[in-house]
N, C-alpha and C positions, 0 to 999 in steps of 0.2 A: 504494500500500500504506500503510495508516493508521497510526500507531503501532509501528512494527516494533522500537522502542526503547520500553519499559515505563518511561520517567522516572515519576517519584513524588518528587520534590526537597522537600529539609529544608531545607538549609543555608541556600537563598535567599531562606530566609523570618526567617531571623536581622535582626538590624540593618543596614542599609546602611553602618556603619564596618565591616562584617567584611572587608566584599570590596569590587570595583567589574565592576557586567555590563558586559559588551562582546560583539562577535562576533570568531568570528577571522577573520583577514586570506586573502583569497584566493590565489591558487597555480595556475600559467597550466595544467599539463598534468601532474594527478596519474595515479599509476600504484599500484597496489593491489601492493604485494609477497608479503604475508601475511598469512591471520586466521583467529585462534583461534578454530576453529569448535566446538571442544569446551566452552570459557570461554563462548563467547557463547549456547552453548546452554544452561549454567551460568546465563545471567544471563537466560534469559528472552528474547533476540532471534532472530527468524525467522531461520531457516536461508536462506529461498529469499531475505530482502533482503539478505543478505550479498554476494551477486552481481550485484545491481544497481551501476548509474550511480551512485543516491539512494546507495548506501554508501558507493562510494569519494567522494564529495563530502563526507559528514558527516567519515567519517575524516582526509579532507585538509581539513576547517573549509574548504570552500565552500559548502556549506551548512547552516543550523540544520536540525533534527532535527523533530521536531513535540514538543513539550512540554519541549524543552530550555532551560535558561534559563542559558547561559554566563555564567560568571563567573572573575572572577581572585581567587584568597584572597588576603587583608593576612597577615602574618606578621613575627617580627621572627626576630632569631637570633644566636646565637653562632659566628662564623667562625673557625676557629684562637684560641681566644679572647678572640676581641677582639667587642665586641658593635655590633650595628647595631640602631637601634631600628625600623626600617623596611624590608625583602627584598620580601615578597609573589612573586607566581607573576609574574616576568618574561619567561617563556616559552609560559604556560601558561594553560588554560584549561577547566574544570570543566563540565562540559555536564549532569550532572545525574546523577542518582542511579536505581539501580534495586534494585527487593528481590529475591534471586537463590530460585533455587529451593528452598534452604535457609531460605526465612526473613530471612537476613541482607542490613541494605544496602548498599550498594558505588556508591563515587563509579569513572564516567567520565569522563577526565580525556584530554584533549590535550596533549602537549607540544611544541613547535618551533611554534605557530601563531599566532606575531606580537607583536609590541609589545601592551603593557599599559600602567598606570599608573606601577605595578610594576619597568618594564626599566630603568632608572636608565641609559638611554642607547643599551643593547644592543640588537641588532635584532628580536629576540623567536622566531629561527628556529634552527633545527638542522639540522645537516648529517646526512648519510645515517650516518655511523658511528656515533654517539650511539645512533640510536633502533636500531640493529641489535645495537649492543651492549646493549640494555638490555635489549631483546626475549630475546636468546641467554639473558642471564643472569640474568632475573628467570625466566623460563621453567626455569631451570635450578635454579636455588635452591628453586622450586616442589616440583620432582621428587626434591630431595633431602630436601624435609618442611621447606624451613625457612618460617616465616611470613612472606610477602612479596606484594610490591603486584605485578600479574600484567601480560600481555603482551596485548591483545585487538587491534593490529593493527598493520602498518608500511604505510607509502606515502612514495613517493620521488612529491615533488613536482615536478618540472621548471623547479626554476630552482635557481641557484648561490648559495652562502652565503659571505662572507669570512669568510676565518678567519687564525690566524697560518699556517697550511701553505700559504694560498693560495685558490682560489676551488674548492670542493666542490657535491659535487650535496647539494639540501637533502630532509628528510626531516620526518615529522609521525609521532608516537608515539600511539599510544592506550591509555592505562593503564587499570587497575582496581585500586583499592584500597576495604581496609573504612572507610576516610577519608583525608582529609590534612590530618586536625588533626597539628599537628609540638607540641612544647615551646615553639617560635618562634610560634608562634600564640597561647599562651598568655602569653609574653612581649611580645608586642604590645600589650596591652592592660594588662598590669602598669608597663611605661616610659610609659605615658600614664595612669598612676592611677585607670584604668578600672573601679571595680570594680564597677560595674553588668552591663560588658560580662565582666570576667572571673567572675561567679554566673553570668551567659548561657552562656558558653561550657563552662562545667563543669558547669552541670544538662544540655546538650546533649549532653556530650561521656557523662557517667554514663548517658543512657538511649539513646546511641546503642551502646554500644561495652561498659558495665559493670551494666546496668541493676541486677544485686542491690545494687549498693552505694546506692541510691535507698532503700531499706527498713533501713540500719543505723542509728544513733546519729547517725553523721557520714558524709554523705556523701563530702564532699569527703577528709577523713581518710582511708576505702575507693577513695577516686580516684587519690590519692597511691600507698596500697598496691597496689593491681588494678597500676598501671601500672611502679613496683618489680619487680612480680613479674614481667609479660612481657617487660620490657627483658633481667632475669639470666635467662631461659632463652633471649632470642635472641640477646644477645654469647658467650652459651656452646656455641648450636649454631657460629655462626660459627668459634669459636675450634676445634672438633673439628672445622671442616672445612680448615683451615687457611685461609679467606675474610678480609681484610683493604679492611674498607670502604672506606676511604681520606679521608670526610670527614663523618666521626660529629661535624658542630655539629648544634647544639641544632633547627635548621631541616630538618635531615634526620635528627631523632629522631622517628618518629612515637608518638603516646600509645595507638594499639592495638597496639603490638610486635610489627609489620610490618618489614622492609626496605625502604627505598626512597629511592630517588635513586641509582643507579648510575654515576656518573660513572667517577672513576678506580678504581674498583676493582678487585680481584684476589684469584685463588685461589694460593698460594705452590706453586711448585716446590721446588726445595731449601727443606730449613726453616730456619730464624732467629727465635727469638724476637722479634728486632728486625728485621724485616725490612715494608719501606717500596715502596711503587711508585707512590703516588700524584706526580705532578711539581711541587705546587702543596703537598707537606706534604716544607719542605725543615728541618723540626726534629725527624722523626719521632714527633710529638703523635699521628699514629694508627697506630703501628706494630704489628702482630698481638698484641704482647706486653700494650701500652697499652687496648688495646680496652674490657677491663673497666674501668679506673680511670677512662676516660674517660666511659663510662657513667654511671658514677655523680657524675663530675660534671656532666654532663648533665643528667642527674637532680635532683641539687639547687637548680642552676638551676630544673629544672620545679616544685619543690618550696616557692622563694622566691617562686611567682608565686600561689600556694595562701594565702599566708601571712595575707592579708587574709579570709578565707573560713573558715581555721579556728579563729579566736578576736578577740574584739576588744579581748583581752589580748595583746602582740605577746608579751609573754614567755611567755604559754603557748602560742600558734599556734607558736612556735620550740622547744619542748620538743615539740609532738608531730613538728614535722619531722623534729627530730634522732632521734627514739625510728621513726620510720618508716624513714628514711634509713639507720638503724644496723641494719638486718634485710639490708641489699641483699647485706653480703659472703658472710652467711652461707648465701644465697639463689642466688648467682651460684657460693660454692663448691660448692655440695651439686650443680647442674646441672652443674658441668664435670667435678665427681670421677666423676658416674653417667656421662657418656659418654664419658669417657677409658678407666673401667673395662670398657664394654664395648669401645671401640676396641682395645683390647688383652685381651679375653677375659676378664677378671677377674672374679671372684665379687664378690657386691655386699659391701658391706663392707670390703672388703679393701682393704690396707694399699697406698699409691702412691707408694714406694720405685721401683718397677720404670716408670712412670709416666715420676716424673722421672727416673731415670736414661737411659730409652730417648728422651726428648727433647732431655736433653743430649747422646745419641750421634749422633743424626738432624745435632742442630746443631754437631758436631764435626766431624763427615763429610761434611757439605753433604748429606745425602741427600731424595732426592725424596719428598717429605709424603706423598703420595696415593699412589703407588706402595708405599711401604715398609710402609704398614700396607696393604693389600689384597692384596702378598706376602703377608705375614704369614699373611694366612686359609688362606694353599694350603698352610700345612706342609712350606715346598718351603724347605731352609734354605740351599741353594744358589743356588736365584732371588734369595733375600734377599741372599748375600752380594752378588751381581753388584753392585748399586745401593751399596756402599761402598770409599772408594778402598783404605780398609786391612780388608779383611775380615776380618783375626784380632782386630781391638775387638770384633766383631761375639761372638766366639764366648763369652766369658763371660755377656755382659749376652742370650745370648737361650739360655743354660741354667738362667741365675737365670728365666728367664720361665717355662721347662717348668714348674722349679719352682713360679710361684706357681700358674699356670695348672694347678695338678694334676695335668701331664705330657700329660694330654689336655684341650687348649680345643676349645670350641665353636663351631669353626669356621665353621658355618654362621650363627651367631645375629652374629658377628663382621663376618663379610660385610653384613648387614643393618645394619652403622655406618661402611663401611667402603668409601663407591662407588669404583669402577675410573673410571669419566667424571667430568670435571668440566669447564669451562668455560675449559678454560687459554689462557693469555693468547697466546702463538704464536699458538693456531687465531683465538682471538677477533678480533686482527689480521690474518691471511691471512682471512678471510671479508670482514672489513669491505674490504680493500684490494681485493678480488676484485669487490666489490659495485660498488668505486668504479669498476672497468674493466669494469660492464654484464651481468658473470657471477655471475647471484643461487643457479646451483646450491648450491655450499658451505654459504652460510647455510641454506640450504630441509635440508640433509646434516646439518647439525651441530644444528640443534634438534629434529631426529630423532632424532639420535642420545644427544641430553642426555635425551630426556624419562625412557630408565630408567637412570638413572646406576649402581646395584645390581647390574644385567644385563652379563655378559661376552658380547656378541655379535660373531662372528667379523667381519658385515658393517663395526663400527664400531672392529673394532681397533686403528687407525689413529690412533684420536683417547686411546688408553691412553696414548700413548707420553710420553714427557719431552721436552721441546728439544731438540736439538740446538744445540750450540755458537752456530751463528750464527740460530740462530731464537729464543734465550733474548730476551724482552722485560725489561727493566731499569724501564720508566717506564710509567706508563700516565695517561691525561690526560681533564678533567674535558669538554672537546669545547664548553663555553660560549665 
């Protein structure tokens, strides 16, 4: 079967400092888990190659593709704030690009398939929980609308990866994103005073990803804002889901306002404004509360690497960053005020008095994020009480709410901001721990059951529930 994979690759035709081609490393006895046959039929790839030999070989990188031209991206980044001028894909490898049916291009991308240039020592592979987790909850974040790099297959490779827990079955991820230009890619080339290579990568990046901003005054100026803009509407979707990435550096800030890189993250059970799960963020630099400010230092970071581009007056290239830069709060507050207001029924406009009060109650009471507002939609003030340890708080702060909500909200419009499924951390671990003892049902149940997170169906009620005492996860861990 000839080209069952539509490659049309950009990137590879960039500079040879962008990246370094390689193939990836083979894998004695792959086994095909899962594949997004709906995504792939998105992107353009034959339904009937999906089940061949030839697939599960490309998917597990034993074999190249026909017109694929793997590569590893250079990248730099900012780690807990501290900066490396050199990351790139040390796991990872980019097979090429296809234009999906919409029009739009999209990188396929490998992860766990071997040393690179890139692994700074690491062995270049992933264990099987990694790519199931990321599968689960990139797939999940999908279905809740938020804009994210997607899930097009898992395969458990048949050999064992060291890790600190011991020796694990290894696994190969197969991504989709609308790129993996990060901030860190743009920073690569500004700590080596690149600026040939960073015009390359931003007239790239404008007609891959921004193309109007190719027809204004300043493009690059348009680059800065385009990318402002999608950053404060996806720390804002996150923040109304109660999602807490866990390691928002600059290397896993993508410049099309995607999510991606799922390592330790998590969706919050009890809420806390400061509340942390990553194991590897022991300052709480990304804790749910932090998410925006650290955006926007992200941001400026990406904005310091522009600087040479926007004027060859540094002191005016530095007045238009700060005049760009200084839109993000007001950018970031107007998205979180509109979807608070709807998570709690409010009329647009309306005053978010009852806002914060009802998130200082959640975080007084320890109550369950996802649960207490998806109560909320049933008008059932009883259901709500259960979920609080002192239920008589409860009864002021939710007849100031009749109040603002006009005695009667819109229940149903509420629901539509307000999923019953999410991705919680309990299940995410019993799946993967399940996968590890040979039992792939669960996972095959639970992204089932993510795909309508909106939807209350009896079959997946199961997965509504809160923890239990001893199934509460405290940490969750980046699996490198």
């Amino acid at each position: 079967m000839s080209n069952p994979i539509p490659f049309d690759n950009t990137y590879a035709r960039l500079p040879e400092r962008f990246y370094s081609k390689q193939n990836a490393s083979a894998v004695p006895a792959p086994k095909l888990l899962r594949v997004n046959t709906a995504l792939a039929d998105e992107l353009g790839i034959d339904p009937a190659w999906l089940d061949t030999t030839e697939a599960l070989h490309v998917f597990s990188g034993n074999r190249t593709a026909d017109r694929s031209e793997p590569l590893a991206q250079a990248y730099a980044g900012h780690q807990f704030g501290g900066f490396s001028p050199q990351l790139g894909d040390g796991r990872a490898l980019l097979l090429g690009e296809v234009v999906d049916q919409h029009g739009t291009r999209r990188d396929i991308q490998l992860k766990g398939s071997g040393r690179t240039p890139f692994s700074r020592g690491g062995d270049g592979k992933s264990a099987l929980g990694p790519v199931l987790r990321e599968y689960m909850v990139s797939e999940a974040m999908h279905a809740l609308g938020v804009p994210t790099t997607r899930a097009l297959a898992a395969v458990m490779t048949g050999e064992n990866v060291l890790r600190q827990e011991g020796h694990l079955a290894g696994g190969v991820f197969t991504r989709v994103a609308s790129s993996h230009i990060r901030v860190g890619t743009f920073q690569y080339f500004f700590a080596r005073n690149d600026t040939d290579a960073l015009r390359e990568l931003a007239d790239y990046t404008i007609a891959r990803h921004y193309p109007d901003a190719a027809d204004t005054e300043e493009p690059y100026f348009t680059l800065l804002e385009r990318v402002i803009e999608v950053q404060a509407k996806l720390i804002a979707q996150w923040m109304a889901l109660g999602f807490i990435h866990g390691v928002m550096n600059t290397d896993n800030t993508a410049i099309s306002g995607e999510t991606i890189d799922y390592g330790p993250c998590a969706f919050m059970d009890d809420f806390h404004p400061k509340r942390v799960f990553s194991s590897i963020d022991r300052d709480g630099r990304y804790a749910w509360g932090s998410q925006p400010g650290i955006a926007r230092w992200n941001l400026t970071r990406f904005a310091e690497t522009l600087l040479p581009l926007l004027s060859g007056d540094s002191d005016v290239a530095l007045k238009k960053v700060e005049n760009a830069l200084g839109t993000y709060n007001g950018r970031f507050r107007t998205e979180y005020d509109n979807r608070f207001r709807a998570k709690f029924g409010l009329a647009d406009e309306s005053p978010l008095d009852i806002v914060k009060s009802g998130l200082a109650l959640l975080a007084k009471q320890e109550v369950d994020y996802t649960l207490f507002f998806r109560h909320l939609t049933h008008g059932n003030r009883s259901e709500l009480s259960a979920l609080f340890k002192d239920p008589t708080l409860l009864e002021n702060w939710y007849a100031s709410w009749k109040a603002a909500t006009q005695s009667v909200p819109n229940l149903t419009a509420m629901r539509k901001s307000n999923p019953i499924l999410i991705p919680r951390n309990h299940r995410v671990e019993q799946v993967i721990q399940a996968a590890y003892g040979n039992n792939y049902a669960p996972f095959h149940q639970f992204v089932d059951a993510l795909a309508k997170p909106y939807e209350e169906r009896n079959e997946f009620s199961e997965y509504e529930q809160a923890p239990k005492p001893n199934e509460i996860v405290h940490q969750t861990f980046c699996g490198t």
